[in-house]
Each structure stands twice: as C-alpha cells, then as structure tokens.
C-alpha positions, 0 to 999 in steps of 0.5 A: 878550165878542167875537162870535167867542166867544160863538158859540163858547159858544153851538156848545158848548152846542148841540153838547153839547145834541144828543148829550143828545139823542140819548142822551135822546130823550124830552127836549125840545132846549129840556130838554137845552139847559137842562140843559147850561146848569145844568151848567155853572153848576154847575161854575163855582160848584163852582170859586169862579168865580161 
C-alpha cells in the first residue's frame, strides 16, 4: 500500500475512534480504536473480502 493511503486509513480510523469517544467517554481511545478496527473486520468478512 501507498503512504498516501495507509494515512488515509489510519485518519479514518482515528477520526471515527474520537466521536466514539465522544459518545462514550468511559471508554478508553485505545477501547474505541479497537472497536473501530473489530468493526470494520467485521464488514469485510460480512462481504466475503476476507
């Protein structure tokens, strides 16, 4: 993968990870970022992608 899109991940990630938060403020950020990641291994395996 490129730089250009592995930050692109890595700021989606970290952007969905801080409204969790925000939603969520008992959780850790390390919490809603692991979240965030479950979710969306979840949705590629849901598409057969995996």
């Amino acid at each position: 993968m490129s730089d250009w899109t592995v930050n692109f991940i890595e700021s989606s990630v970290l952007k969905t990870a801080r409204e969790l938060k925000k939603k969520n403020p008992d959780l850790t950020m390390q919490e809603c970022i692991l979240a965030v990641l479950s979710y969306e291994i979840y949705v590629i395996k849901q598409r057969k992608c995996f």
